[in-house]
VOPAGU-2260 file (C-alpha; in pm, 1 decimal, decimal comma):
REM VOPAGU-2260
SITE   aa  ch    i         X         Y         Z
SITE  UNK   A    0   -3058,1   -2674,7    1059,7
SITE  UNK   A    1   -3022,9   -2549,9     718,9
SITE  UNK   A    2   -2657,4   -2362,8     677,3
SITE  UNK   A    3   -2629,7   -2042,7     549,8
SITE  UNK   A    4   -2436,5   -1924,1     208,1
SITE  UNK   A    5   -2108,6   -1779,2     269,0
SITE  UNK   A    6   -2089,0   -1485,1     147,2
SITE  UNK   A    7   -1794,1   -1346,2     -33,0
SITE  UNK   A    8   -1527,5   -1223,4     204,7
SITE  UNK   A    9   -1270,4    -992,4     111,3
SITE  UNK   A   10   -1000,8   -1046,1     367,0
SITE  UNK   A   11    -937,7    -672,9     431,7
SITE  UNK   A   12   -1331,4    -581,2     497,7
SITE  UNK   A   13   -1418,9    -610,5     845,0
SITE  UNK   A   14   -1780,9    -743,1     819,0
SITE  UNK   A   15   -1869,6    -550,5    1172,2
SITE  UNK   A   16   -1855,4    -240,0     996,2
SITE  UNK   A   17   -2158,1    -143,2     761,4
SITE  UNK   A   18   -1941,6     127,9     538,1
SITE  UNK   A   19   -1709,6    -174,0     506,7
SITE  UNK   A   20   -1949,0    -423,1     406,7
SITE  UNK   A   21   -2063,6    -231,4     144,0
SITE  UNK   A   22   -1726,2    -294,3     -69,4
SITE  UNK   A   23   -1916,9    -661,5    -101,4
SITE  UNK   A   24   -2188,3    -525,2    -294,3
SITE  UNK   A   25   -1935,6    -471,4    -652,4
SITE  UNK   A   26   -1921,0    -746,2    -875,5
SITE  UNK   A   27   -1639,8    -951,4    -846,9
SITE  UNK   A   28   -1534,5    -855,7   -1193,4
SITE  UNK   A   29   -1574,0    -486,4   -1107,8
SITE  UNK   A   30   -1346,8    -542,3    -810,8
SITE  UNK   A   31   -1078,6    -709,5   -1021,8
SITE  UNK   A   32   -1085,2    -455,9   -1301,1
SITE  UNK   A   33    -999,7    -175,7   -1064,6
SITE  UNK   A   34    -752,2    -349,1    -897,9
SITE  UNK   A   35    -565,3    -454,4   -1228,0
SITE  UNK   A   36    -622,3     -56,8   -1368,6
SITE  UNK   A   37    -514,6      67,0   -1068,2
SITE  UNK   A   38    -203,9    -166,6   -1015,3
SITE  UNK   A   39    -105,2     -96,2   -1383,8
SITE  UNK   A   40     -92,2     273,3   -1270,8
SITE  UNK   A   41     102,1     239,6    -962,1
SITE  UNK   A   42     382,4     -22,2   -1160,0
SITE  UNK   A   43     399,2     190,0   -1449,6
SITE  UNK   A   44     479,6     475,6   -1190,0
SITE  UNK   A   45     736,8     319,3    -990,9
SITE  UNK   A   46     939,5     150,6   -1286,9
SITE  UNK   A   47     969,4     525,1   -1417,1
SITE  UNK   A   48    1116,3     595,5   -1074,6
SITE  UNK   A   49    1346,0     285,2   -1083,9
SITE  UNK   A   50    1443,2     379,9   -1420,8
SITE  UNK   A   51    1509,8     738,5   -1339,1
SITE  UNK   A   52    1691,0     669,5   -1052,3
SITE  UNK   A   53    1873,1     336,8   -1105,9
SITE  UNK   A   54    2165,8     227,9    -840,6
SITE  UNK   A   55    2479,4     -15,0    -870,1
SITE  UNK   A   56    2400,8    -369,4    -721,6
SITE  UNK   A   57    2687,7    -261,7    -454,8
SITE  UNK   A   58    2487,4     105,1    -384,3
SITE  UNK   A   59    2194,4     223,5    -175,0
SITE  UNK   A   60    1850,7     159,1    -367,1
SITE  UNK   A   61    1720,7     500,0    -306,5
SITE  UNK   A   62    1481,7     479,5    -558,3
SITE  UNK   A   63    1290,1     177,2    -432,3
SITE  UNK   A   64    1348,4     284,8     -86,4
SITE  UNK   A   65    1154,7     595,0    -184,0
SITE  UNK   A   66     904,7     445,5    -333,1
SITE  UNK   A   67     826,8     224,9     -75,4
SITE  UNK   A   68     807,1     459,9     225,0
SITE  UNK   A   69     641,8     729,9      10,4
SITE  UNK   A   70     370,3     414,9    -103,8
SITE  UNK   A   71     287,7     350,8     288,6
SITE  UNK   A   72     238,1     662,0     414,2
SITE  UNK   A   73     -23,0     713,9     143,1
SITE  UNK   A   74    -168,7     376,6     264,6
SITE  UNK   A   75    -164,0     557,5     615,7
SITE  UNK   A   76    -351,8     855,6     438,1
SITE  UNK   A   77    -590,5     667,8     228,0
SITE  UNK   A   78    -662,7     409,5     522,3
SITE  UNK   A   79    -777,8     754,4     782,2
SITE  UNK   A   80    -954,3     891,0     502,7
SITE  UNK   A   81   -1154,1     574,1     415,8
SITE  UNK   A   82   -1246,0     521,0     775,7
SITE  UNK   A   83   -1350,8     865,8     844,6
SITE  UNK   A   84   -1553,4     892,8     469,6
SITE  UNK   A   85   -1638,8     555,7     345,5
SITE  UNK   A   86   -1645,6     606,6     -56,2
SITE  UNK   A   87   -1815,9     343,8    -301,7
SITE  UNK   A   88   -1673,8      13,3    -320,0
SITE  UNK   A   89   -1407,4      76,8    -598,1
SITE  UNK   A   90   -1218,6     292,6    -451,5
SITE  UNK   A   91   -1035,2     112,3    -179,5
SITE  UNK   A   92    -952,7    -173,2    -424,4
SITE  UNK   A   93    -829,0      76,1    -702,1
SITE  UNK   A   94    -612,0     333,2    -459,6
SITE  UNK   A   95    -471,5      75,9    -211,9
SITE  UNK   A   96    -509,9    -256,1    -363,2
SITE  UNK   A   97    -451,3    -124,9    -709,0
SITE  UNK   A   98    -256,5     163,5    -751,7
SITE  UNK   A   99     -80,5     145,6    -443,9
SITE  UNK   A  100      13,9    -178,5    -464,4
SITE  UNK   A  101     179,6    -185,3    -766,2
SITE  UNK   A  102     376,5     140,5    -666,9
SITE  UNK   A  103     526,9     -53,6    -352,4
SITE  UNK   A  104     750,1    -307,0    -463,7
SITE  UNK   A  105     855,5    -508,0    -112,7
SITE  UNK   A  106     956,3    -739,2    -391,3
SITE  UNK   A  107    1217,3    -543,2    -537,6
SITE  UNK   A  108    1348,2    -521,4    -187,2
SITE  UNK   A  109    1441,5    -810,9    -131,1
SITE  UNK   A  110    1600,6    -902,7    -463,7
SITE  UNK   A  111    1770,8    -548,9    -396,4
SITE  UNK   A  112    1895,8    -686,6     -75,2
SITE  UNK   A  113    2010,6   -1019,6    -196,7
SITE  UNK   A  114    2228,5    -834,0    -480,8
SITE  UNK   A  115    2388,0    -631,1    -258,7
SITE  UNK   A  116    2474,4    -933,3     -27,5
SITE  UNK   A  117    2600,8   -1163,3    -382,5
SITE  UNK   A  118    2809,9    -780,8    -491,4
SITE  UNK   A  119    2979,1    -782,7    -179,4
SITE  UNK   A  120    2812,9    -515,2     -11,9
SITE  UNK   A  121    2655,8    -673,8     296,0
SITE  UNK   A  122    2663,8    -354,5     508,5
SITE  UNK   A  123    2433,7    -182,4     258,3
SITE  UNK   A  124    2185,2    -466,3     261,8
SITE  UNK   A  125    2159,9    -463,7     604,7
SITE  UNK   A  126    2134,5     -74,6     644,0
SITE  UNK   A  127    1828,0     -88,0     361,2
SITE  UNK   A  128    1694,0    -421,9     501,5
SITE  UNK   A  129    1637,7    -199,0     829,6
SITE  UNK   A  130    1576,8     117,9     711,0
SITE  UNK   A  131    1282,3      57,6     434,6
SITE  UNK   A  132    1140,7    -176,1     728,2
SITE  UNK   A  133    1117,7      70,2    1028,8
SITE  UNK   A  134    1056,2     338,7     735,1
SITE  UNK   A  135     740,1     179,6     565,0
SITE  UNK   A  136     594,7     105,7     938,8
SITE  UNK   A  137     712,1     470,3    1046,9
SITE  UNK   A  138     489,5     608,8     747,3
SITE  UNK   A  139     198,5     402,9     753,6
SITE  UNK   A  140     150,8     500,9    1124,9
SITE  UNK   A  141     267,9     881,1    1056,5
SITE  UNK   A  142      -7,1     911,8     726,0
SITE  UNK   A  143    -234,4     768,8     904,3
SITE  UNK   A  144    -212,5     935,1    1215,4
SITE  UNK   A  145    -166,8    1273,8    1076,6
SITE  UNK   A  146    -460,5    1196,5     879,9
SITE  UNK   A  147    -678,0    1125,2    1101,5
SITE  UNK   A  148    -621,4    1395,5    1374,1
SITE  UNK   A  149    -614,7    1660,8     997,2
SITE  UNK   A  150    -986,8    1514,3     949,7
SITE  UNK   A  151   -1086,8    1508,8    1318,2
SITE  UNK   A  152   -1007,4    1945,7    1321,2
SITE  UNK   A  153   -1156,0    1973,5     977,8
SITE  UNK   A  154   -1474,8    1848,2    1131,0
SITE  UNK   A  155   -1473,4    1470,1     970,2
SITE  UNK   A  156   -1522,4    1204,9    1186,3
SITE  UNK   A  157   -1349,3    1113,1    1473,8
SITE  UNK   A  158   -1222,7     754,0    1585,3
């Protein structure tokens, strides 16, 4: 039995799904220059936030909390949208891969965290350790949901 090439699998694609399969079809160097031009976007964003916005180590990161819950409930958003209107194989890499990721910095959250813990402020951590957690998952769902049922009563289509 001869085997059969493997093709390239991006981990996020699920092969079952033609619209998704077609993200396969960019070159690999296509894929990586959106995400990079995308990601350079999204960081350049959020370190103007940080730097607007900057906190004590002992304080409440609002900035990066922001940033962070505001980043996944536009991952909710562009997820529904994606799903309900497949778009060429750039633009999921660019938006969420890209751009979104390097807005999000779950990074920067924990070195946040740990500061706050070494400056003394271990009630803070924990109240921002919590809070960004339940508040990223709370916006994901919420974009994505609100998304959805938006495009389903626009007339897109439904899941």
């Amino acid at each position: 039995m001869t085997p059969t090439p493997e093709l390239p699998v991006d981990p996020d694609v699920d092969l079952r799904v033609p619209a998704d399969r077609g993200e396969l079809a960019a070159h690999p160097a296509a894929v990586l220059g959106a995400i990079a031009a995308g990601g350079a976007l999204g960081a350049l964003a959020r370190a103007g936030l940080q730097a607007t916005f900057p906190h004590p180590p002992t304080g409440f990161p609002w900035a990066t909390f922001g940033i962070n819950v505001v980043g996944s409930l536009l991952i909710g958003v562009l997820m529904a949208v994606l799903t309900a209107r497949p778009a060429g194989p750039l633009l999921r890499p660019f938006l969420g891969v890209g751009v979104l990721g390097g807005f999000t910095t779950f990074s920067t959250y924990v070195v946040d965290t740990q500061q706050a813990v070494t400056a003394g402020a271990p009630g803070t951590a924990l109240a921002y350790l919590a809070a960004t957690l339940v508040g990223a998952l709370l916006a994901v769902w919420t974009g994505d949901t609100v998304t959805s049922r938006l495009l389903v009563r626009a007339g897109g289509a439904a899941r």
